[in-house]
N, C-alpha and C positions, 0 to 999 in steps of 0.2 A: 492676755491670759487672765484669767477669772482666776475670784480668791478660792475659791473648792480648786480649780486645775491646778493653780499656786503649790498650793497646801499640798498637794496628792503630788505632786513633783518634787517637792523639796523632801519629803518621808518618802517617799522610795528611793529616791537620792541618798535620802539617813540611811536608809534600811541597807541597801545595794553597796556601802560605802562600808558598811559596820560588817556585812558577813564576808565580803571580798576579805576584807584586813585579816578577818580571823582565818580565811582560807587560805591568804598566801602567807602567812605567819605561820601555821599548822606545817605545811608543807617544805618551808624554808629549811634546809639541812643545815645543822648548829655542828662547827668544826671545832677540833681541839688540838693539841699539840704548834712546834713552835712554827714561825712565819712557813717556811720553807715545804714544810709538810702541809699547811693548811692553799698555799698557793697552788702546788699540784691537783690536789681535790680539788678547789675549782678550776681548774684549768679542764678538765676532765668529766663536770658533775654538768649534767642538761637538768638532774632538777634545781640544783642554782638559778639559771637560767630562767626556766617556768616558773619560780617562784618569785622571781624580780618580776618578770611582766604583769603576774597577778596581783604585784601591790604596786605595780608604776597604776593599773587599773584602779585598786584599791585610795589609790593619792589621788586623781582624778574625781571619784568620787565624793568623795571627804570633804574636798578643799568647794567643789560645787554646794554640795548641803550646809555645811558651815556658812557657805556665803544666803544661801537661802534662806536658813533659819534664822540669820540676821536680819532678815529681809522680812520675819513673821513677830521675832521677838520686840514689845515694848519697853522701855525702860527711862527713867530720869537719870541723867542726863542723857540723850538721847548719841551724843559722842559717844557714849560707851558701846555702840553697836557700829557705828563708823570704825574704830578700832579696832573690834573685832571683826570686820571684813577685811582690811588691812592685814591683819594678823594672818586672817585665815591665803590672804591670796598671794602674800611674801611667804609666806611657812610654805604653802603648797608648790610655790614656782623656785626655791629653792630646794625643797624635798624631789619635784621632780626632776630638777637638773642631777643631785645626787644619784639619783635611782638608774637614768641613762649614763652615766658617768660608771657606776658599778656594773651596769648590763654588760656594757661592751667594753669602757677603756681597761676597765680592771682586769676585766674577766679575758682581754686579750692578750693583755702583759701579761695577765699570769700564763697563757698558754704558749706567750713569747719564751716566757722564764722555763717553764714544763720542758718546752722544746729544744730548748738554746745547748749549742756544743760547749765546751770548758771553756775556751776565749769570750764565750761571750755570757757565760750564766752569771757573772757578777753584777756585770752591768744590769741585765735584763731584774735580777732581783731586786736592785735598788730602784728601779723604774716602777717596777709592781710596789712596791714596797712604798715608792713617793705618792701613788694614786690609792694606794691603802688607807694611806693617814688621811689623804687631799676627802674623800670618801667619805671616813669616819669625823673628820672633823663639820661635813655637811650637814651627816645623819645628828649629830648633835646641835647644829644650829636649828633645823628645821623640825628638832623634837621641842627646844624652845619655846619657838616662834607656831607652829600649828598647833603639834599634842599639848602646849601650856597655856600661853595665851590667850589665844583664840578660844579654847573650849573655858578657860577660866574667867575671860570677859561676856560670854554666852552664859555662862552659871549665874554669874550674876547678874543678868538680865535677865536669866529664868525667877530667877528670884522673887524678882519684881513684879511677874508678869504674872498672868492664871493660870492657863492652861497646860503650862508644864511646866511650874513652877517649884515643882518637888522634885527636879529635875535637875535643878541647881544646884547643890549641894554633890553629887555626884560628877557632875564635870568639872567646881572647882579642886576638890580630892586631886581626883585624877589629874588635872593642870597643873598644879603645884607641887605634885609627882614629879611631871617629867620635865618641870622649870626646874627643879630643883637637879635632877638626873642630870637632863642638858647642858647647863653650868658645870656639872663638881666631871663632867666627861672632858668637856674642853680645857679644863685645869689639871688630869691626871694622865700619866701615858699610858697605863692600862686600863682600857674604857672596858674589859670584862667583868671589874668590880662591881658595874651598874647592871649587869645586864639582867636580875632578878629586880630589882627596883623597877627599873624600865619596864620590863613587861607588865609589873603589878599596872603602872602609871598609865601605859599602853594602853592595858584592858580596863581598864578602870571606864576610861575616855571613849573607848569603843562602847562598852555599855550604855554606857550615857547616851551614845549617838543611836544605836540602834532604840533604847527605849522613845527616844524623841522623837523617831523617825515612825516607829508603832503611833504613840499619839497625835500626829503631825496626819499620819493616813485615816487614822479611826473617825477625826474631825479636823479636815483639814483647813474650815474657818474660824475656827473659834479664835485666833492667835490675831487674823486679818482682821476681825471684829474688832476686839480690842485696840490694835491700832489707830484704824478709824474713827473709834469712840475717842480717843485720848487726842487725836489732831480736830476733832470737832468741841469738842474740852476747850484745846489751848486758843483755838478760832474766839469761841465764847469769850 
């Protein structure tokens, strides 16, 4: 693959990754009331459903560009991009085991639970209820590990580097957002207190993606140049 194909693959990859997340985030129906009432709704809800596939797609994306812009970005130590491919392909093979895990085990229990006679809706809720937490406790490891890390080790690589290098400062924002979200989630039982933070963090990190992914297509050697410059440098 050539550094122009390179380039024009990893920014559409940005681009396609950043407007998917905002599509199935847009779409995702946000429930209220307590467990029992909120298990029915999904048990019941197909856009649940479409909205989980649209960001199992959306993770897919993400977790590819991430590893590509790692793959364009320069920086000293040059570890710091080895880590953040790491970051990005733990956060993402984690996030998507969550996401099939919510598709179907969740979202069957709960139609287990929805349907179950009185001998058996006890059980059936604490079943939904044990892949509820199993779920919620993923979606916070993998807000960590992808939405923090990964874009907060790529910040500061952008940092470093030229060509999108204003660029920086916006992914680490956003990263330390949702590292910080992800931690204070996996310490509280009710992870709704986050859920305005998290979005801020969320979208923060998706802007950043999508703007990288605009200058990644607009010139998609300039990042490859620099590279090369800097390993014929260290050769010297």
């Amino acid at each position: 693959m050539t550094a122009w194909t390179a380039g024009r693959t990893t920014g559409a990859l940005a681009i396609g990754g950043a407007v998917t997340a905002f599509v199935g985030n847009a779409i995702a129906p946000r429930y209220s009331g307590d467990d029992v009432e909120i298990y029915r709704k999904i048990a019941h809800s197909d856009r649940y459903a479409i909205a989980a596939v649209v960001i199992l797609v959306a993770l897919l994306l993400v977790t590819a560009a991430f590893v590509g812009i790692s793959r364009r970005e320069r920086a000293r130590p040059d570890d710091l991009l080895e880590y953040a491919r790491v970051a990005a392909i733990v956060g993402g093979a984690i996030a998507l085991v969550q996401i099939g895990v919510e598709l179907y085990g969740y979202r069957q229990a709960a139609r287990s639970f929805a349907s179950a006679n009185t001998d058996n809706v006890v059980p059936a809720f604490w079943a939904t209820n044990a892949l509820d937490h199993t779920s919620a406790a993923m979606f916070a490891t993998w807000t960590i590990v992808l939405l923090g890390v990964a874009p907060l080790l790529l910040g500061w690589a952008q940092l470093r580097s030229g060509a999108t290098g204003r660029f920086g400062v916006v992914a680490i924002v956003g990263g330390a957002i949702c590292v910080v979200v992800g931690f204070a989630s996996l310490l509280k039982s009710d992870q709704s207190t986050f859920d305005i933070p998290f979005a801020i963090g969320s979208v923060i990190v998706t802007i950043w993606l999508l703007l990288t992914g605009i200058a990644l297509w607009r010139n998609p050697q300039s990042q490859e140049i620099d590279l090369a410059e800097s390993r014929q440098h260290a050769k010297a």
